[in-house]
VMD Tcl script that draws the C-alpha trace (Angstrom):
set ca {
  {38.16 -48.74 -21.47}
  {41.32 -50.47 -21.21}
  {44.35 -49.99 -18.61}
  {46.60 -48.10 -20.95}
  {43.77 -45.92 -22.25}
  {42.83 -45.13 -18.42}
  {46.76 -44.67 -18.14}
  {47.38 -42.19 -20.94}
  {43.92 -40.44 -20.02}
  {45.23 -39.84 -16.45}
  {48.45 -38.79 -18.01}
  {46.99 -36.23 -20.37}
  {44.96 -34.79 -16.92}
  {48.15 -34.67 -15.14}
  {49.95 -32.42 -17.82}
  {46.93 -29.94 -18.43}
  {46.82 -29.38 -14.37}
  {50.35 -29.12 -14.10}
  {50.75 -26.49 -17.41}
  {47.80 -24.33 -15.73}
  {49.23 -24.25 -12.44}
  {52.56 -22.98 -14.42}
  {50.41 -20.58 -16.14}
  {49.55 -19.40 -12.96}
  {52.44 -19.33 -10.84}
  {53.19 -15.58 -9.40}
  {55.27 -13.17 -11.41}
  {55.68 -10.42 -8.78}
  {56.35 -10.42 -5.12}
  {55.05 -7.41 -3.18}
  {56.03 -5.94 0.45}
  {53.56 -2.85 1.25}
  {55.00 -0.50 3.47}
  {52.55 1.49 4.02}
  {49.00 1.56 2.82}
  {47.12 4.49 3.70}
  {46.26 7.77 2.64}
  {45.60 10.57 5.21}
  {47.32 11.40 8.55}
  {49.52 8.09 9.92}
  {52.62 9.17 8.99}
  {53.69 5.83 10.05}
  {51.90 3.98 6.77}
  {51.46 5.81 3.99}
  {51.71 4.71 0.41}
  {54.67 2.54 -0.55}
  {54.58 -0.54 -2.06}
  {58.13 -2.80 -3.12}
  {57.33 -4.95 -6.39}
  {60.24 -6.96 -7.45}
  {60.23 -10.01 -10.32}
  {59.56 -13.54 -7.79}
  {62.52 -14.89 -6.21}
  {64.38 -11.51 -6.29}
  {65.62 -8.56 -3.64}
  {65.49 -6.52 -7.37}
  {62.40 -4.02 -5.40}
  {61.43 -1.00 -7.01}
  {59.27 1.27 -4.57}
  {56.42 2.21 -6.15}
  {55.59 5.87 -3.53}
  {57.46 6.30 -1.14}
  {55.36 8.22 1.94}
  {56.54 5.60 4.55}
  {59.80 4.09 4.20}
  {61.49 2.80 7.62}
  {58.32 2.47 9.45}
  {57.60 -0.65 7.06}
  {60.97 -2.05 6.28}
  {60.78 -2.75 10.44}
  {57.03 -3.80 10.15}
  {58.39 -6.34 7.32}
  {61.42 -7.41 9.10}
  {59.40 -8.19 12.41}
  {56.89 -10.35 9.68}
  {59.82 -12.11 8.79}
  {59.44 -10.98 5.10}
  {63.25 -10.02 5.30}
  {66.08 -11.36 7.37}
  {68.45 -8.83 6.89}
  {68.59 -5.35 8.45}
  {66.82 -2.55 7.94}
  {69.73 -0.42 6.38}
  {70.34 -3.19 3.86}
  {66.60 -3.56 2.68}
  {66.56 0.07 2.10}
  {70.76 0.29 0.71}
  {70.59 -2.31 -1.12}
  {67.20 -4.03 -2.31}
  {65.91 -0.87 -3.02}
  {66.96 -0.53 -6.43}
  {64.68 2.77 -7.23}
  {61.76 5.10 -6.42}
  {58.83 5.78 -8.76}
  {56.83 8.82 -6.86}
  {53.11 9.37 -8.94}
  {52.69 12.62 -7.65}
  {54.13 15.15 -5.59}
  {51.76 15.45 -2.16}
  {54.03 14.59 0.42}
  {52.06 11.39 1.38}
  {53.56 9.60 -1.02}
  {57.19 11.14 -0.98}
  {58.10 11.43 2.59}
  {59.36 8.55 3.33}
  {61.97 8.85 0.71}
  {63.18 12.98 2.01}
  {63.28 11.60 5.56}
  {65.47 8.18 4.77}
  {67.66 10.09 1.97}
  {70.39 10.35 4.26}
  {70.66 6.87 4.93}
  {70.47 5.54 1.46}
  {72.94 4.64 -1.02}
  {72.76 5.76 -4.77}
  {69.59 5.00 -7.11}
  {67.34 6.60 -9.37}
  {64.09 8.11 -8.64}
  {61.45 7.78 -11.40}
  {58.92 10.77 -11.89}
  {57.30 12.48 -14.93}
  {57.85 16.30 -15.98}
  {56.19 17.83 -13.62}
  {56.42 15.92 -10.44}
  {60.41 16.00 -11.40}
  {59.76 19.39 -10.96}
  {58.05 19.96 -7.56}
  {60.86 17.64 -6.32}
  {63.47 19.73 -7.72}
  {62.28 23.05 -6.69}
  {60.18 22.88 -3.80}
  {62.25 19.39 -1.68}
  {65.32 18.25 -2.74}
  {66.00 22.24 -3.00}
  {68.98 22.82 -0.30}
  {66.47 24.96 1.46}
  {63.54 22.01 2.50}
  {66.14 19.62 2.71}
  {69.35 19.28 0.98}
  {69.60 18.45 -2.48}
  {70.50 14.90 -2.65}
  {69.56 14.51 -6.73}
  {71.90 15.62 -9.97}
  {69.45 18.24 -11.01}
  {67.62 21.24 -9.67}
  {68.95 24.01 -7.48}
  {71.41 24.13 -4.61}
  {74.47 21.99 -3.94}
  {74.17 19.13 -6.19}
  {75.07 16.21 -3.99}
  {74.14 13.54 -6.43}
  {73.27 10.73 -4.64}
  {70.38 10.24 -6.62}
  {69.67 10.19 -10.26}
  {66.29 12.06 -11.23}
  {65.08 10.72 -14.64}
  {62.11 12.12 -16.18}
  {60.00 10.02 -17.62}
  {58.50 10.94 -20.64}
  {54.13 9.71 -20.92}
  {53.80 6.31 -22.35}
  {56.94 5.75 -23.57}
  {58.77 2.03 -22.05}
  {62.24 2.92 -19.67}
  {64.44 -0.07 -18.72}
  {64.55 0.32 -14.80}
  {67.88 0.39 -13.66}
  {69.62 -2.71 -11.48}
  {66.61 -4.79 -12.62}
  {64.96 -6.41 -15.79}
  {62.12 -4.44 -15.59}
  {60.76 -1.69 -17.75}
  {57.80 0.95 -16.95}
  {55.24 3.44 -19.02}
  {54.21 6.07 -17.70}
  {50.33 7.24 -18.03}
  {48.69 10.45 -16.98}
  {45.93 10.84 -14.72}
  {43.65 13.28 -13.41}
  {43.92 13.82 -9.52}
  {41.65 16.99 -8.92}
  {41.55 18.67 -12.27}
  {43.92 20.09 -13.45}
  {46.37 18.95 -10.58}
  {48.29 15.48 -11.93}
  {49.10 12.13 -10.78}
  {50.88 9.09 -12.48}
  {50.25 5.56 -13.50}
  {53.17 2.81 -13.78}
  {52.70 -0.05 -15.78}
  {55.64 -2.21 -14.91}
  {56.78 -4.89 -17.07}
  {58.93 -8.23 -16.12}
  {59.43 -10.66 -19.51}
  {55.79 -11.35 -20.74}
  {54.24 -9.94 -17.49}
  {53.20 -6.97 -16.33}
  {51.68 -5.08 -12.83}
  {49.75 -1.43 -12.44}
  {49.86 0.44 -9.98}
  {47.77 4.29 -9.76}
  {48.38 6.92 -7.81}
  {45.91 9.32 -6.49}
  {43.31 9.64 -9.08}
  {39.47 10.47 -9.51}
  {37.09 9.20 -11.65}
  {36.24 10.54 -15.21}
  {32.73 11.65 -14.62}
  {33.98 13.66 -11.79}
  {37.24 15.11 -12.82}
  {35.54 15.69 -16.58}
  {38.69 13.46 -18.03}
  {39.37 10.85 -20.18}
  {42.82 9.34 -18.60}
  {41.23 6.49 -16.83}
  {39.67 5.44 -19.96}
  {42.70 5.83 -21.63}
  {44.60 3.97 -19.37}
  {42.09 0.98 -19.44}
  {42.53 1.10 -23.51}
  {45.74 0.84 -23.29}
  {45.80 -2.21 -20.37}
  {42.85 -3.81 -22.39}
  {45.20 -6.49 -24.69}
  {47.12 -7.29 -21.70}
  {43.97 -8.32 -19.74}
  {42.48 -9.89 -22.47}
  {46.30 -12.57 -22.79}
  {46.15 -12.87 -19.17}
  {49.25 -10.93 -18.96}
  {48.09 -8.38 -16.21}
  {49.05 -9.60 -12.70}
  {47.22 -6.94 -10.25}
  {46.07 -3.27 -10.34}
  {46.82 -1.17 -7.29}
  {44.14 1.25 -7.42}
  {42.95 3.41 -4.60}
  {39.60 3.98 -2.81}
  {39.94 7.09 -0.19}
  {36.57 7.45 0.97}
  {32.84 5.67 1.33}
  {30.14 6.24 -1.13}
  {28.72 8.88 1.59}
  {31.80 11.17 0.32}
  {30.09 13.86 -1.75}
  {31.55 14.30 -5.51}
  {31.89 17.62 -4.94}
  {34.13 16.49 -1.70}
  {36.29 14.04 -3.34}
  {39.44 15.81 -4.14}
  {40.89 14.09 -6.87}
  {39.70 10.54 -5.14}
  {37.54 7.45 -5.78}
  {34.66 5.83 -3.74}
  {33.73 2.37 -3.88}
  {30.77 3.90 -6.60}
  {33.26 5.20 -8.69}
  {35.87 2.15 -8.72}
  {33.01 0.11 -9.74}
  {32.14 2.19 -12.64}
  {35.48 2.61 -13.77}
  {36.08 -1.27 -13.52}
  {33.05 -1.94 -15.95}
  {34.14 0.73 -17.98}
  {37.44 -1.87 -18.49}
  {34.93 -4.65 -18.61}
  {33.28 -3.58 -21.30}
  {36.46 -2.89 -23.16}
  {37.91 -6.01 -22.46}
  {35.06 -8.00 -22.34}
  {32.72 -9.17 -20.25}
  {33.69 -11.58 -18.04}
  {37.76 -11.05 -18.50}
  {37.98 -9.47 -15.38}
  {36.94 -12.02 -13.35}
  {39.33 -13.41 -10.45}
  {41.28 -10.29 -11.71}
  {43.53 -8.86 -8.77}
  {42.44 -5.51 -7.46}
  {45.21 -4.00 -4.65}
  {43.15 -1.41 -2.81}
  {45.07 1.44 -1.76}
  {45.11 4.46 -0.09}
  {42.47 4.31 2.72}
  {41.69 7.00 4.45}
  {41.40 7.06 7.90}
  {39.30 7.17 10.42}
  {38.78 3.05 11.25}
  {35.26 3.52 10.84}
  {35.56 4.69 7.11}
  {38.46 2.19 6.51}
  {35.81 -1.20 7.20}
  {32.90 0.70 5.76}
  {35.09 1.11 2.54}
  {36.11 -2.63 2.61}
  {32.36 -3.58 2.97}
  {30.87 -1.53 0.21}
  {33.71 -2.74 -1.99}
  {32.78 -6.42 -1.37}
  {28.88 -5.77 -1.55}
  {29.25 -4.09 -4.92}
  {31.54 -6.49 -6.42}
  {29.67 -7.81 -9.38}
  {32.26 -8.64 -11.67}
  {33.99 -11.38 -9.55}
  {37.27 -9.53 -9.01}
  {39.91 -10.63 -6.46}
  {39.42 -7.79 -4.33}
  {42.81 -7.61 -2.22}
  {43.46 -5.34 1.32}
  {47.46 -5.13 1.26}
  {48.79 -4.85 5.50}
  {51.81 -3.15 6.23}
  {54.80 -5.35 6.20}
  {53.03 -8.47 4.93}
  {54.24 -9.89 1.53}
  {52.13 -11.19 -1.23}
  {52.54 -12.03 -4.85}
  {51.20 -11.56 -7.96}
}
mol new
graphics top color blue
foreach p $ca { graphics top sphere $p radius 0.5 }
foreach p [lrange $ca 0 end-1] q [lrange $ca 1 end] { graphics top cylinder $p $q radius 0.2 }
display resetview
């Protein structure tokens, strides 16, 4: 082989490893601010996604809010104060479902903040209309519902499956329905930035046990982005252990059940196309014990090489 053909070979090597690692560079950046389900009201679901290299966040729940904007500052995941992160990053709240776990955070701090738009569908729009931002719970900070209309807040409904641009960012979502202890509901986001695109679930439970088809809806409708690589994480939740009887779920998922639902999407997708695929694990119930024994079954049963991923409070990661 001669010197220019070693030259051009090593060239052609060099190109192909620099394209993938462009392929693969993050999309998202993510600062949990709280990650459990159950009865620390100090961390409970909230996660900020924003496009890399932005302070664009949307909060995606909102059960802990200034418990984890000073968790993140202390990390040194912001540099600015807490007021600020939540004034002015915070460009709008997406809430899944109504259970105050993962809405909180966002009565509580409503005082503090500054004007945005919170993002719910029909009827989770309407439990936060009537029954919170009331002027009776707390005072009505939105532009709809009953009470003294202070309109600090925008409440758009969003209507299932159907893309909205996101306000103060270049982001879009779709909404999907699931089940979260028939017939009680619970929301999906798909969130899209140019060609890519994060999920994140709220409370849901599987389809065997909540006799629904919305997780295998969702997965059809997810299965074209998995299959172009364009899917950058699903924040799903696990709540309890396998020991957790079905008939003692409550609208949650085991370890068991996430694994069956995940080849479910295999098998849609393909097998083998969710390998190294990002899996956000959220909503852990407490207590400790439950929380490793969950993280351990999870890992033992992971057969389809997924990138299974813990998310701490306050500690950024991308996607």
């Amino acid at each position: 082989m001669t010197t220019i053909n070693r030259y051009l070979i090593g060239l052609f090597l060099i190109t192909i490893q620099t394209f993938a690692q462009q392929k693969q560079s993050a999309a998202f950046e993510v600062v949990p601010l709280g990650v459990k389900g159950g009865i620390d009201e100090k961390n409970l679901s909230a996660y900020l996604v924003a496009p890399i290299h932005t302070h664009d966040y949307i909060c995606l729940d909102a059960g802990t809010l200034n418990s984890g904007i000073e968790k993140a500052i202390s990390n040194k995941v912001f540099n600015v104060s807490e007021s600020e992160v939540l004034r002015k990053y915070i460009k709008g709240y997406f809430i899944s479902h109504a259970h105050l776990d993962h809405i909180s955070g966002l009565i509580i701090n409503s005082p503090a903040d500054s004007s945005k738009t919170i993002y719910a569908t029909k009827k989770c729009m309407g439990t936060i209309e009537n029954h919170y931002f009331n002027g009776e719970a707390w005072a009505n900070f939105g532009d709809e519902g009953v009470g003294f209309k202070l309109k600090k807040y925008h409440f758009q409904t969003l209507a299932p499956e159907e893309d909205t641009k996101i306000t103060n960012t270049t982001m879009t979502v779709k909404a999907f329905a699931l089940s979260h202890g028939n017939p009680f509901e619970s929301t999906a986001f798909l969130i899209q930035n140019n060609n890519d695109y994060v999920l994140y679930l709220g409370d849901t439970g599987p389809d065997s046990v909540e006799k629904s088809d919305k997780l295998k809806l969702l997965w059809q409708a997810i299965t074209p982005l998995i299959q172009n690589k364009q899917l950058r994480g699903i924040f799903i939740e696990v709540s309890f252990p396998n020991e957790q009887p079905d008939s003692s779920l409550f609208g949650h998922l085991t370890p068991n059940h996430l694994m069956k639902e995940l080849h479910v999407l295999n098998e849609l997708t393909g097998n083998g196309t969710l390998k190294n695929c990002k899996i956000i694990i959220t909503h852990l119930k407490p207590p400790t014990q439950n929380i490793i024994k969950i993280k351990e079954q999870l890992q033992k049963q992971n057969d389809l090489g997924l990138q299974l991923l813990f998310p701490e409070q306050g500690k950024r990661f991308e996607l």
